[in-house]
C-alpha positions, 0 to 999 in steps of 0.5 A: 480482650475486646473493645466495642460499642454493646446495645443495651439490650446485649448489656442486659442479656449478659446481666440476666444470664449471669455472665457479666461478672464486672462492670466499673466507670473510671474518670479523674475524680472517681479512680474507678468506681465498682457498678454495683446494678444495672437498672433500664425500665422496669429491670435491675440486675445486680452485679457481682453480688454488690461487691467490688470484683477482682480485676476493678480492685486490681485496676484500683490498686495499680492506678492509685498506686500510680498517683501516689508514687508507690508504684512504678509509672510505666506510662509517663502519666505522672509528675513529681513536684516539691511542695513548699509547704510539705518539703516532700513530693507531691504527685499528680496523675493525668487522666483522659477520659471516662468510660465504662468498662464491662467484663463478661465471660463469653 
């Protein structure tokens, strides 16, 4: 795994010769949401098909899981709190930042 800055053209080049297989936001609200496209000037490149990809269904699945309790929370991200009204836990989750995240076979 690598993290670093890309160019957008070095973005670009990797959507156009296929060898960026995913690439997903992640944020508070949104979970993680799949990029479906890249569009820059005159160019769009479709990514995995439009289709949701293994590792960002993987992340989503653990992250809500996290949230909402059924899955373990190694991180310390989370609280459990009694609702008054429910009579049964609530969970929140903190989340830091958004970021992009892109996966490219090299």
């Amino acid at each position: 795994v690598e993290e670093r800055l890309l160019s957008v053209d070095e973005l670009f080049e990797a959507a156009k010769t296929g060898a960026l297989e995913e690439a997903w936001c992640i944020g508070t609200a949104a979970v993680i949401s799949p990029i479906g496209a890249l569009g820059w000037g005159d160019k769009c490149y479709e990514i995995n098909q439009n289709r949701i990809g293994e590792l960002s269904q993987k992340l989503y699945d653990e992250l809500t899981g996290i949230q909402w309790g059924t899955k373990p929370d190694p991180f310390g991200w989370t609280w459990k709190k009694y609702s008054e009204y429910r009579q049964k836990p609530v969970f929140g989750i903190f989340t830091l930042c958004v970021f992009p995240a892109i996966i490219w076979d090299t």
